[in-house]
N, C-alpha and C positions, 0 to 999 in steps of 0.2 A: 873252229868257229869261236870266235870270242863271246864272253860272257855277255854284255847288252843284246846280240844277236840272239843265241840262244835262251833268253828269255822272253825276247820277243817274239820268238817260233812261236814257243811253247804256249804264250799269251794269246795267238793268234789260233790256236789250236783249240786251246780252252774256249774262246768266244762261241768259235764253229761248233764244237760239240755242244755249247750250252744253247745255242739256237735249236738244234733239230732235237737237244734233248729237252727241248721246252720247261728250261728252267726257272724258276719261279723268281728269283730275283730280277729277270729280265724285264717283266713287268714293272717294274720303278723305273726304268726308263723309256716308258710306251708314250710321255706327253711329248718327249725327244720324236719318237717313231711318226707320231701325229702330224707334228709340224714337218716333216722330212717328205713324208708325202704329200703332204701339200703343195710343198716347195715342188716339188717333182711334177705335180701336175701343171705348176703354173708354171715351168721352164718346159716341159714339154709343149703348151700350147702357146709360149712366143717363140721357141725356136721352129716349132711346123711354121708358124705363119709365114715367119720370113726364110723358108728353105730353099734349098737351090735343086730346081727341076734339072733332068739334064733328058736328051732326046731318044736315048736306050731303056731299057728294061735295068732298075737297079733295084737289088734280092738282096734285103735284110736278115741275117739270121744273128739270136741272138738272147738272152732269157733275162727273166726279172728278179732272178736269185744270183747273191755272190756265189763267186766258186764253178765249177766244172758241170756243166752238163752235155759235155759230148761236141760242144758247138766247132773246134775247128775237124774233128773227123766227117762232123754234117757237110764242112763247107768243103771238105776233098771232096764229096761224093756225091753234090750236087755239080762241083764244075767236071768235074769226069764224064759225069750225066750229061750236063749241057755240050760237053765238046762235042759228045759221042751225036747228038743233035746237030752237028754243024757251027753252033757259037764258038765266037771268041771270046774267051773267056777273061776277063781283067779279075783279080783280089784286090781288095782293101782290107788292110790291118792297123792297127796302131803298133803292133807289133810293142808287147808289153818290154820294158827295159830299154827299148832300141833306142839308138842316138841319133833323133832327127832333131833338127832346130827350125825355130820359127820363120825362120830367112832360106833357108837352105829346100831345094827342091826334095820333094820324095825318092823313097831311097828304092829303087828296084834291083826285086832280086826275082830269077831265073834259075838256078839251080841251086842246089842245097849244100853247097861248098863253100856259102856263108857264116862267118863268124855270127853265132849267138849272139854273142855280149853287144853287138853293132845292132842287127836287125833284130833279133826274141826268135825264142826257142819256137813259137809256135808257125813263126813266118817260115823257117827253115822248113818243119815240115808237110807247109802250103805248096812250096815252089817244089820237093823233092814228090809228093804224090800225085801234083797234078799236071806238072811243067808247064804253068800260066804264066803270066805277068802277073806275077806281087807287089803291089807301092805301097811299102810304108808310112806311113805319115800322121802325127797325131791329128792334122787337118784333112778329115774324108773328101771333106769337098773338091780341095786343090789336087789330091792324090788322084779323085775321080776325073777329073778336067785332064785330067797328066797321062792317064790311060786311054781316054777317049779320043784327044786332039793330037798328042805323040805318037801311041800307040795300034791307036785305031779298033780298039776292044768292042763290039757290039754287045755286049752287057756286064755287066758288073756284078760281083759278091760281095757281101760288107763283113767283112769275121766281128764279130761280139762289136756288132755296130749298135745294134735296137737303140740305145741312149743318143746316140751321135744324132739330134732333129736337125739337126743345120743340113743335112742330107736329105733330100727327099727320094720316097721308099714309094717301089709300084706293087711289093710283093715282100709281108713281112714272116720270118719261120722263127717263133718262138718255142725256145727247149725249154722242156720242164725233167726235172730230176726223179724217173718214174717211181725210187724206191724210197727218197728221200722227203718227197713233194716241197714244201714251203717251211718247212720247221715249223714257229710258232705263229707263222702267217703274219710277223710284225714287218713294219718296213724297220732300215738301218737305226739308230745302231740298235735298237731291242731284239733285232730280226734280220735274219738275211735277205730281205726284199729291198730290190734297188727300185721299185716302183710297186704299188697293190697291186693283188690277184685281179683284180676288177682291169685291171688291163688286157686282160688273155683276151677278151673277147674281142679286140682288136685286132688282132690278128687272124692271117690269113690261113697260116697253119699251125696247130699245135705238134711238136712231139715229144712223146715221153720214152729217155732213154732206159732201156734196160727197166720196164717195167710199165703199167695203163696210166692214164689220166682221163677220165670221160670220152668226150670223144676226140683225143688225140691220139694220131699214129704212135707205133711203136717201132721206135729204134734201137735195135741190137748191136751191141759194139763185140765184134767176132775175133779173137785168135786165130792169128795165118800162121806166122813164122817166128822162130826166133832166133837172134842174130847174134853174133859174137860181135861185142866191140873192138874187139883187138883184132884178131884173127880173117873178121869178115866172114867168119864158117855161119852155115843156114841151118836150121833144123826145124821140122814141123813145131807145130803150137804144143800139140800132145804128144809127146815121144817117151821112151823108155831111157835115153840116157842121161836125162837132169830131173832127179825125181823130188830131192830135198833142195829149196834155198833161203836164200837172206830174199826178202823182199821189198824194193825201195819204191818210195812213188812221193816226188814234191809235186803233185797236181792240186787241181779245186776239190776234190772226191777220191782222196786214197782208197777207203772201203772201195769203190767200183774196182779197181783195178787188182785186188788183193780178190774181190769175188773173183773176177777172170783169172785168175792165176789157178784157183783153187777148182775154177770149174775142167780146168785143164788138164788138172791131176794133180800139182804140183803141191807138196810139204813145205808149207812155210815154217821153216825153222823160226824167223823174227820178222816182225813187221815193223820195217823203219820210216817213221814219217815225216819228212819235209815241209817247210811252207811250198805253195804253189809259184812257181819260176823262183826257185832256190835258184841261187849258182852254188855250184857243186865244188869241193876241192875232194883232194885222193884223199884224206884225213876223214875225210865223211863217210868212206867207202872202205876203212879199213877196220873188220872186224875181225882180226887177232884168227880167223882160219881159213879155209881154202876152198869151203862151199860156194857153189857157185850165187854170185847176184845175178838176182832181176830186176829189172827197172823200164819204165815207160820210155816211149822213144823219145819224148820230148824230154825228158829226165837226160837220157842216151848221146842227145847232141853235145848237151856241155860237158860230159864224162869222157868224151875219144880223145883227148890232150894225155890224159892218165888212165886209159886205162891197162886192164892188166885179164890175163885171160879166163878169170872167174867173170867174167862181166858181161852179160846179156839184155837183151834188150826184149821184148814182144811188141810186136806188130799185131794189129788190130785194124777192122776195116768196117765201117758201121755198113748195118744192113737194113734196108726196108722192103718192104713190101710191094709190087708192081705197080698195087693200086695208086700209091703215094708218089711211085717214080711218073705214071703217064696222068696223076691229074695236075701234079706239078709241071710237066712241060707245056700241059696242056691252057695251064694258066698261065706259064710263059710266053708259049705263041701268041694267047689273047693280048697280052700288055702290050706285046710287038707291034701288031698290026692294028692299035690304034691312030 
């Protein structure tokens, strides 16, 4: 990793921690915060006005904090839900990194034997959990049109759409960070908020991953399995034969994942942290001994080119609660049969 790069991690890292550790110099930049939201509310209310309706059911999910709150594990476990209901399920992604161009149609991916560095880490394991149709496209709208009239999708999912207003939303599911909440509650840059708290109440569902928020559901993000990246070998989440490792995570919320490791059992010898959609080289992964690494799967895609067979991955599968699964279908069907 060259030196401009990892400075820039590292800078990137500082800000994050300085928002949820509600650092006091962030305040000199709160008249910044002020007009940001502003700006925010006046781009959201002329992108709704001139949105584009379309004749399905289209499900927003998506939160008003930078960084990780669970939202593409949400959006596996709602289309699994909806299939299991009969829907055809369509994604939309921007698919962070991917290489779509302004001319050039959405990129659709169907199985997970997609190159990363083209579509984004998180697209790959959209189409590998749900086996939907995925259209990439930084244009939700065109990508939605491209699912509906080509593919013939009877409803749609938007991955970390909430911002995207040129789309119009029948059903929005905002994440909140259950352990982290809002930091200093500022908007950008004093604050991790891409829009005020006073937005929540727009929304149609709240949930709070891996920990409450009032009265939002609560979403658990669960340890299934763990994979060998070289090998392809499986072994439970909790097991007795990988008891110490290196622990890697370039996500939004490394701490979440380093909880789940440790609630597993597992001795984290070091906790190595990445920005979130790092691309990976074998140079990042080589820590001078033989204990095994773990790392997130979305971490896991851009690592199978090198890897080597200390290399693992955990598998995780967010869980809710009945109540949340059947009132959400059940506002599903309503949107339908308008």
């Amino acid at each position: 990793m060259n030196t401009h790069k990892t400075l820039r991690n590292k800078l990137e890292i500082f800000i994050t921690n300085s928002w949820y550790k509600k650092a006091k110099w962030l305040y000199l930049l709160a008249p910044f915060s002020y007009l940001f939201a502003f700006i925010a509310k006046i781009r959201r209310h002329f992108l709704t006005s001139h949105s584009k309706k379309f004749p399905i059911p289209v499900i927003i999910i998506g939160n008003i904090t930078v960084g990780g709150t669970g939202k593409t594990p949400l959006t596996i476990h709602l289309a699994n839900l909806l299939q299991t209901s009969g829907y055809k399920v369509g994604i939309l992604t921007r698919g962070f990194g991917a290489q779509t161009k302004q001319k050039q149609p959405p990129l659709l991916v169907q199985t997970d034997n997609m190159d990363p560095q083209i579509v984004g880490d998180e697209t790959c394991l959209l189409a590998k959990h749900t086996k939907c149709l995925v259209a990439v496209d930084h244009n939700r709208t065109r990508a939605a049109k491209f699912l509906i009239n080509v593919h013939k999708c009877n409803i749609l999912l938007s991955d970390d759409g909430l911002q995207h207003y040129n789309l119009a939303r029948d059903i929005e599911i905002i994440l909140i960070d259950g352990k982290r909440k809002f930091g200093n509650e500022l908007c950008l840059p004093a604050g991790p908020l891409r829009e005020p708290i006073s937005r929540l109440k727009n929304a149609d569902f709240l949930i709070a991953t891996d920990g409450t928020y009032k009265t939002a559901y609560t979403m658990n993000l669960i340890a299934t399995k763990l994979h060998n990246l070289k090998t392809g070998k499986t072994l439970k989440a909790n097991n007795d034969k990988i008891q110490k490792c290196h622990a890697v995570a370039g996500i939004g919320n490394p701490q979440r994942f380093f909880t789940t490791l440790e609630k597993a059992g597992y001795n984290i010898t070091k906790k190595h942290i990445f920005p979130d959609h790092h691309s990976f080289t074998a140079s990042n992964l080589n820590f001078n001994d033989n204990t095994p690494i773990i790392m997130t799967e979305k971490d896991a895609v851009k690592c199978k080119q090198f890897a080597s067979n200390n290399m693992w991955y955990l598998e995780v599968q967010a869980s809710l609660g009945d109540e949340f699964n059947e009132r959400f279908i059940k506002a599903v069907d309503a949107v339908k049969n308008l």
